[in-house]
Backbone as a chain_set.jsonl record, in Angstrom:
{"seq": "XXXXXXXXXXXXXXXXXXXXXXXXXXXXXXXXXXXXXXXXXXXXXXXXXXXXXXXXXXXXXXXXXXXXXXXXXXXXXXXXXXXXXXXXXXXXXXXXXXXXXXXXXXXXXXXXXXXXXXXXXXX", "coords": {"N": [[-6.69, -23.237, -0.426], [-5.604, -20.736, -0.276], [-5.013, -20.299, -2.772], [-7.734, -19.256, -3.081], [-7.962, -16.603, -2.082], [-6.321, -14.826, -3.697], [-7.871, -15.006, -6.055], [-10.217, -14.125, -5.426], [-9.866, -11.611, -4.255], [-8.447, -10.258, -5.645], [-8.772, -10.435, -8.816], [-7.577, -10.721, -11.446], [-5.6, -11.858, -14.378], [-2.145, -13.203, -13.587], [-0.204, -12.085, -16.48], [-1.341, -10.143, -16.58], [-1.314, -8.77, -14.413], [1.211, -8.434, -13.136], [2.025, -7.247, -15.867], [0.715, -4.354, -15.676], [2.232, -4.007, -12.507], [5.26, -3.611, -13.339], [4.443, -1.458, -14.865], [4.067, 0.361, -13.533], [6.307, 0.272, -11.687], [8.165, 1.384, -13.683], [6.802, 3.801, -14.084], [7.73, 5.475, -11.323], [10.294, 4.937, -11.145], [10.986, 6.726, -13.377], [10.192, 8.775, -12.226], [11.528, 9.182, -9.596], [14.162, 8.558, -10.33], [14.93, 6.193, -9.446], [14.985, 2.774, -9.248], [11.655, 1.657, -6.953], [11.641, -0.352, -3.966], [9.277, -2.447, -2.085], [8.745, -1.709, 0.536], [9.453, 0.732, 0.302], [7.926, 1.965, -1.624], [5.81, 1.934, 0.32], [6.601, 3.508, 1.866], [6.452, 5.799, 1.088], [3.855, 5.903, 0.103], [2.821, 6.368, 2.954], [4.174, 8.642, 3.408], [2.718, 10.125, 2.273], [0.183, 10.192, 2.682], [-0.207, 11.184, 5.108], [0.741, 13.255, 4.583], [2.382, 15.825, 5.597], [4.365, 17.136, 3.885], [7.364, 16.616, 2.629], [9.998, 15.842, 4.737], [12.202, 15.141, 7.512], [11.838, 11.911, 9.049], [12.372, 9.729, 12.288], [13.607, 6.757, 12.985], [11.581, 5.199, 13.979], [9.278, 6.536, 13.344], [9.324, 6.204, 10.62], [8.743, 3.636, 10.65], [6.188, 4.03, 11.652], [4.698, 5.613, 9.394], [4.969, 3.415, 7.03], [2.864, 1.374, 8.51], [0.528, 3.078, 8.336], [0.432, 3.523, 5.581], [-0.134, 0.723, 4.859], [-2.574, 0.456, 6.147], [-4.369, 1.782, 4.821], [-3.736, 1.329, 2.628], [-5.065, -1.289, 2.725], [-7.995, -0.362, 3.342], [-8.851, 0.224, 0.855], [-9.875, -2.561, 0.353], [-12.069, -2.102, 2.145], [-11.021, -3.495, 4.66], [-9.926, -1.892, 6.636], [-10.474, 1.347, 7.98], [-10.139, 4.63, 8.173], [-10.244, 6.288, 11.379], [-9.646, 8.418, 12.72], [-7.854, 11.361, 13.061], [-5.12, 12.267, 14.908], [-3.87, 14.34, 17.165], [-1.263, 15.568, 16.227], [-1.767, 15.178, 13.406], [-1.778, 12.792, 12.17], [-2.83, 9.975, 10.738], [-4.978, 7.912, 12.269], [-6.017, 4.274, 11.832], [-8.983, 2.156, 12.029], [-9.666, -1.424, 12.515], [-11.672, -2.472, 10.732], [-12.1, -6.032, 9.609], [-10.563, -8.712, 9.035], [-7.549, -9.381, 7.21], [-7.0, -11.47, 5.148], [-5.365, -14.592, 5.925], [-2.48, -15.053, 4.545], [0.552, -16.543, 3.199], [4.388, -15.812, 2.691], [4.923, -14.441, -0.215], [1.974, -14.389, -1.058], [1.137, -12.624, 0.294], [2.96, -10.184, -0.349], [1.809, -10.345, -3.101], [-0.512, -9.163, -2.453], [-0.846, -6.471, -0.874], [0.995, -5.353, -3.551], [-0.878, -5.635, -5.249], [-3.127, -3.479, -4.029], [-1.338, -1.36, -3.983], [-1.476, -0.74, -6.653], [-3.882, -0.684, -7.032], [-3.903, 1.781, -5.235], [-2.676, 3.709, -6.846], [-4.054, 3.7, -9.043], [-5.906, 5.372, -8.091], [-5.037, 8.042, -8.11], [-4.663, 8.561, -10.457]], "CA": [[-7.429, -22.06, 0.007], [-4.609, -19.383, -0.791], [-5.293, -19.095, -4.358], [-8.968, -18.866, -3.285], [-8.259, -15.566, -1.523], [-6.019, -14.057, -4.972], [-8.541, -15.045, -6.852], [-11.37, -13.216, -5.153], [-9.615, -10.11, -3.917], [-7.322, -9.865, -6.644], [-9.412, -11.235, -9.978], [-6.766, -10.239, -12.959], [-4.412, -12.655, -14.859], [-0.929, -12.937, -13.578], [0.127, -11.746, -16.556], [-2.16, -8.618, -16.306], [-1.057, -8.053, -13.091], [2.774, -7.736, -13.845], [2.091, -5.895, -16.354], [0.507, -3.069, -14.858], [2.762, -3.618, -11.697], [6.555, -3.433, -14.608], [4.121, -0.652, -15.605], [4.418, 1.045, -12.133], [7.87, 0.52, -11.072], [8.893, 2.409, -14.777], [6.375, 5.355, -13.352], [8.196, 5.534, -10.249], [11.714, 4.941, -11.745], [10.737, 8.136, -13.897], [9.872, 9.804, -11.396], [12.561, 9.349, -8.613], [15.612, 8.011, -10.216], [15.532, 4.792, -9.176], [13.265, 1.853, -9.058], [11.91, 1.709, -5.881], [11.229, -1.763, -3.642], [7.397, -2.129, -2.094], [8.708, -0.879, 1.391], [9.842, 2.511, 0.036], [6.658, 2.47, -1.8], [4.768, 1.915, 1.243], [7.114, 4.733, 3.318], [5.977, 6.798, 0.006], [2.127, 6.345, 0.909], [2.58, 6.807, 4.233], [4.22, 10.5, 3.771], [1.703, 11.0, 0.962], [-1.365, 10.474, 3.491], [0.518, 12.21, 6.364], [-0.133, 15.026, 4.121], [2.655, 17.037, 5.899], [5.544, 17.179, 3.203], [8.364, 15.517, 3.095], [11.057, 15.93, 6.329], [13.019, 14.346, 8.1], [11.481, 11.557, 9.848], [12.893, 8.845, 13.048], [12.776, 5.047, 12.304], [9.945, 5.102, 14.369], [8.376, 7.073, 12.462], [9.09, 5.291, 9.024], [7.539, 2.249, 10.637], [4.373, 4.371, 12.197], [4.132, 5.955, 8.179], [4.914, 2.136, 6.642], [1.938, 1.228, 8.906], [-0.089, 4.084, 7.896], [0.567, 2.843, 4.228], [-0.499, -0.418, 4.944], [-3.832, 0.325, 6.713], [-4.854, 2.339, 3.703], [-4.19, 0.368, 1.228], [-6.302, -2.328, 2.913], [-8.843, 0.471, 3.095], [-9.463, -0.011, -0.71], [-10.581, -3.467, 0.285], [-12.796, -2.828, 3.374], [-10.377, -4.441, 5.873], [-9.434, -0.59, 7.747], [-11.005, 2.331, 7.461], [-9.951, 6.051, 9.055], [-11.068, 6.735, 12.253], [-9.54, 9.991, 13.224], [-6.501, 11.934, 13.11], [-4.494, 13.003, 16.238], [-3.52, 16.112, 17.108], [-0.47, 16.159, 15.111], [-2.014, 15.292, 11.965], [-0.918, 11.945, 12.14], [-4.28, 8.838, 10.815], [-5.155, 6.42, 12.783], [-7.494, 3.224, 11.017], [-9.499, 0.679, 12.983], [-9.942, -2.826, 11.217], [-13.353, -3.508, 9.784], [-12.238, -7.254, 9.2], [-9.267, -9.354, 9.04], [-6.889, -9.799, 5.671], [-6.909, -13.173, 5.087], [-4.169, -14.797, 6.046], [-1.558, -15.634, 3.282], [2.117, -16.899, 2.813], [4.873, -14.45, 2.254], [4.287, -14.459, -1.762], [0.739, -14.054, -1.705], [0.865, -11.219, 1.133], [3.665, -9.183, -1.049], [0.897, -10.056, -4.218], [-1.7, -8.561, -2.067], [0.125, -5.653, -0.956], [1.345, -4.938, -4.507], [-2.417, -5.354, -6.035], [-3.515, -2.492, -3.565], [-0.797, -0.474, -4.239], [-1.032, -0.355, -7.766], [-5.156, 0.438, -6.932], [-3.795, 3.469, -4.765], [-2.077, 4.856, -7.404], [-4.769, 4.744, -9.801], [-6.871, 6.391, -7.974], [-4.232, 9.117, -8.398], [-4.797, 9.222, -12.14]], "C": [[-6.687, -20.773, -0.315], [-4.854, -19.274, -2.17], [-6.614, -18.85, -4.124], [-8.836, -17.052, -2.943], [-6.857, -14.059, -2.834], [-6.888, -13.71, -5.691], [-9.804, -13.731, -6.273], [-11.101, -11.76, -4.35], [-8.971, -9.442, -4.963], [-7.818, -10.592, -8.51], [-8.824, -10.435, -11.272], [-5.761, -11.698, -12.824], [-3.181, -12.228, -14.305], [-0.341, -12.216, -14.215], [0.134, -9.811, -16.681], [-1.35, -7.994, -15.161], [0.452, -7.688, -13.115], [3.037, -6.897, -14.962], [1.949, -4.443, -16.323], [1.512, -2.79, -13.869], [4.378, -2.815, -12.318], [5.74, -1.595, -14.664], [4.83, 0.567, -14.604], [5.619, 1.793, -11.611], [8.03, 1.625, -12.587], [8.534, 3.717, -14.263], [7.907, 5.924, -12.317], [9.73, 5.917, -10.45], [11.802, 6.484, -12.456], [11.239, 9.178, -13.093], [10.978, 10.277, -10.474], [14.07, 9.31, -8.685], [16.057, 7.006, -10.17], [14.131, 3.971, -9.09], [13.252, 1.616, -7.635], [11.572, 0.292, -5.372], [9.716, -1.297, -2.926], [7.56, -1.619, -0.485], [9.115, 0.507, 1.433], [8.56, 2.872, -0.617], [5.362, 2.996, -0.657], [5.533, 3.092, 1.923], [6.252, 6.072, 1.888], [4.418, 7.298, 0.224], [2.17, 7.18, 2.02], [2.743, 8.155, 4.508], [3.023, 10.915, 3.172], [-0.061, 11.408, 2.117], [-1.165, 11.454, 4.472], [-0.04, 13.158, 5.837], [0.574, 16.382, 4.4], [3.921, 17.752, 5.409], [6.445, 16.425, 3.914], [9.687, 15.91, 4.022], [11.697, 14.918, 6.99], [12.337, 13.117, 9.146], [12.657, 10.073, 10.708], [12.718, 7.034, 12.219], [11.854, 4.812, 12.81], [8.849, 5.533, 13.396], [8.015, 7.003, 11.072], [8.584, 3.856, 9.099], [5.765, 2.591, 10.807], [3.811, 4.552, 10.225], [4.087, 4.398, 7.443], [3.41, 1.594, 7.392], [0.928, 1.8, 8.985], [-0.986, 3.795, 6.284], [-0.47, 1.814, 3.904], [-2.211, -0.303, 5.273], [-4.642, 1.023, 5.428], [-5.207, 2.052, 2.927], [-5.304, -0.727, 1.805], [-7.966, -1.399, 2.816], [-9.531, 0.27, 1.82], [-10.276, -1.42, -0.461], [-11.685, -3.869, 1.493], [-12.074, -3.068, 4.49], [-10.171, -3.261, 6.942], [-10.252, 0.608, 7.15], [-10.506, 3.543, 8.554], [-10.779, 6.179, 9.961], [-10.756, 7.512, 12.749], [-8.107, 10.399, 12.71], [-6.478, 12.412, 13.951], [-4.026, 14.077, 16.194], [-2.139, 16.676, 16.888], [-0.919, 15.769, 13.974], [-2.14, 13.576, 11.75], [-2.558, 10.563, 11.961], [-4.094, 7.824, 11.895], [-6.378, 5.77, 12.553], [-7.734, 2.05, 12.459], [-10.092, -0.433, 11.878], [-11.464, -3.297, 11.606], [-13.78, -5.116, 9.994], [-10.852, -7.6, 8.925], [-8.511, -9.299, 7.677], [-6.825, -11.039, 6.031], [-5.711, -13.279, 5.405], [-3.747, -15.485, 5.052], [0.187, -15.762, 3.702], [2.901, -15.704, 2.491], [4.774, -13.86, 0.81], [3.268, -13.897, -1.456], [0.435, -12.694, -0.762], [1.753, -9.658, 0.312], [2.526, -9.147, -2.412], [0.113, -8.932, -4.025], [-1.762, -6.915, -1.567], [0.107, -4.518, -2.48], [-0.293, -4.837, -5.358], [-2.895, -4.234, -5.323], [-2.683, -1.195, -3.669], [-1.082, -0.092, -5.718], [-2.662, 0.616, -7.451], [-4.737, 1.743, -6.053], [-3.781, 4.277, -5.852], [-2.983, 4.682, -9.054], [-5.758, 4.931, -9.875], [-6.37, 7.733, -8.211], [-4.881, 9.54, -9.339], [-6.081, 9.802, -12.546]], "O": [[-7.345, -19.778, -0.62], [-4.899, -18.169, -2.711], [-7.034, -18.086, -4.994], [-9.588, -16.284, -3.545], [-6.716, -12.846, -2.679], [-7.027, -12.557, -6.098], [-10.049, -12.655, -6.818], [-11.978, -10.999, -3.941], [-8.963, -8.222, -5.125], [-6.982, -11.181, -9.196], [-9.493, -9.671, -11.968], [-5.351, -12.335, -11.854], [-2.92, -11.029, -14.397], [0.309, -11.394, -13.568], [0.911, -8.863, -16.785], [-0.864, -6.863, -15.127], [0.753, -6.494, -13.11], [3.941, -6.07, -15.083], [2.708, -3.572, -16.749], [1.958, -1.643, -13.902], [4.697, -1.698, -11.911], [6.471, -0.617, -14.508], [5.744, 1.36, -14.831], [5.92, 2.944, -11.295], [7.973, 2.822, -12.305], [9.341, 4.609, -14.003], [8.847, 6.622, -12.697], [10.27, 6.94, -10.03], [12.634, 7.304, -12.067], [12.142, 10.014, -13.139], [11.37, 11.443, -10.462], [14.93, 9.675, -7.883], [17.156, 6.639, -10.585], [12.937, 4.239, -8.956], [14.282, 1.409, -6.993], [11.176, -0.445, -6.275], [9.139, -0.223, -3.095], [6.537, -1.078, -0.063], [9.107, 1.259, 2.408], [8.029, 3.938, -0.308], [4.487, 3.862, -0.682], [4.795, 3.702, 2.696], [5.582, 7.064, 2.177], [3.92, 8.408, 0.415], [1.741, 8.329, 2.13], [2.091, 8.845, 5.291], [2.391, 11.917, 3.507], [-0.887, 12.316, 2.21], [-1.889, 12.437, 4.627], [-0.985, 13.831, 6.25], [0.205, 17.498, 4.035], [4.508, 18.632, 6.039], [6.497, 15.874, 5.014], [10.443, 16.542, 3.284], [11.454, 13.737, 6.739], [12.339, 13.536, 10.303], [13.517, 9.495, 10.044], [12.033, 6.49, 11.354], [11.039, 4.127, 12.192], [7.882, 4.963, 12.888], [7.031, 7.422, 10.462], [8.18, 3.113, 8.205], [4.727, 2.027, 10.461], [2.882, 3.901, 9.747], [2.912, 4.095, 7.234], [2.63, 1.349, 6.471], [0.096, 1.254, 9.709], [-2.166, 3.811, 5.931], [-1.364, 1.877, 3.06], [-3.006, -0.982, 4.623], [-5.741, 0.514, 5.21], [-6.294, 2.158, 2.359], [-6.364, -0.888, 1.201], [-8.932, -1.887, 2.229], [-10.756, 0.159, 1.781], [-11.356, -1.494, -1.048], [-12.106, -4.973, 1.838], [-12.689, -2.761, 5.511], [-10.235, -3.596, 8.125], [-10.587, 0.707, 5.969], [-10.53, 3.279, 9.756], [-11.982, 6.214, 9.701], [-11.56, 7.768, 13.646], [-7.404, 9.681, 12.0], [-7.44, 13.104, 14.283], [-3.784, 14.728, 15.178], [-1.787, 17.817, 17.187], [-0.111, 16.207, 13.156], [-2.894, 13.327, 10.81], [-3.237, 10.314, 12.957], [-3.126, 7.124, 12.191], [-7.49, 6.22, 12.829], [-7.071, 1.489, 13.331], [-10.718, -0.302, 10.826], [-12.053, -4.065, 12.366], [-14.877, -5.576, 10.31], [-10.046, -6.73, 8.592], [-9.374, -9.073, 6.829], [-6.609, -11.523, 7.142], [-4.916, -12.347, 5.284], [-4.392, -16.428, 4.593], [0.794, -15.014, 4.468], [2.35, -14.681, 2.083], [4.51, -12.659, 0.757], [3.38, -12.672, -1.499], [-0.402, -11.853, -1.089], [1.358, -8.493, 0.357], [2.292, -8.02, -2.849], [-0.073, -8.003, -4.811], [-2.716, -6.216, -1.908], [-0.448, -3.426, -2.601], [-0.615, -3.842, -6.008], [-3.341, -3.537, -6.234], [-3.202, -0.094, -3.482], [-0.856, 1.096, -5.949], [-2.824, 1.834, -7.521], [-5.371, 2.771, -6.292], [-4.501, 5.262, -6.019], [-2.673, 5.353, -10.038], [-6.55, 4.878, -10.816], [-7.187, 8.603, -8.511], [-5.567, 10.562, -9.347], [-6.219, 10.262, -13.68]]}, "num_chains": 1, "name": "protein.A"}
């Protein structure tokens, strides 16, 4: 049942899909200096939606933005969607529908397939 739920959320060839993702990290690497891992990507969303530049934030607050990240990207597939912002600025999503449940592999796949769709919606 776990490759059923790659297959139908995620319908590209493996090697498609590393390619674009290789493609990614080089962006990124460009961009920052360094290649980054998929929880700096995700603290990366999370300021990016915040919306309120980049500052100094608590570890709390790089798990609330990491979880920010996360709800977003599922956003692309339905699973969360925005239901307000608080009165610092700050989203909060309510879940639509569950993510399937997957293994640690296929949850970092799933993850990494929504991240790459964030970023090109960018483009």
């Amino acid at each position: 049942m776990s490759e059923d739920v790659n297959s139908v959320e995620h319908p590209e060839s493996e090697a498609d899909f590393e390619a674009r993702w290789e493609a990614l990290m080089q962006q990124m690497q460009a961009r920052f200096g360094k290649r980054p891992d998929l929880n700096a990507l995700l603290l990366l969303i999370g300021v990016q939606e915040l919306n309120q530049g980049v500052t100094a934030f608590t570890k709390e607050q790089k798990q609330d933005l990491m979880h920010i990240a996360t709800c977003r990207l599922f956003s692309l597939s339905g699973h969360y969607e925005l239901e307000r912002l608080d009165e610092d600025g700050w989203p909060h999503y309510k879940l639509l529908r569950p993510v399937p449940f997957a293994n640690l592999k296929e949850q970092e796949r799933m993850l990494k397939w929504h991240v790459l769709e964030y970023f090109a919606l960018e483009e």
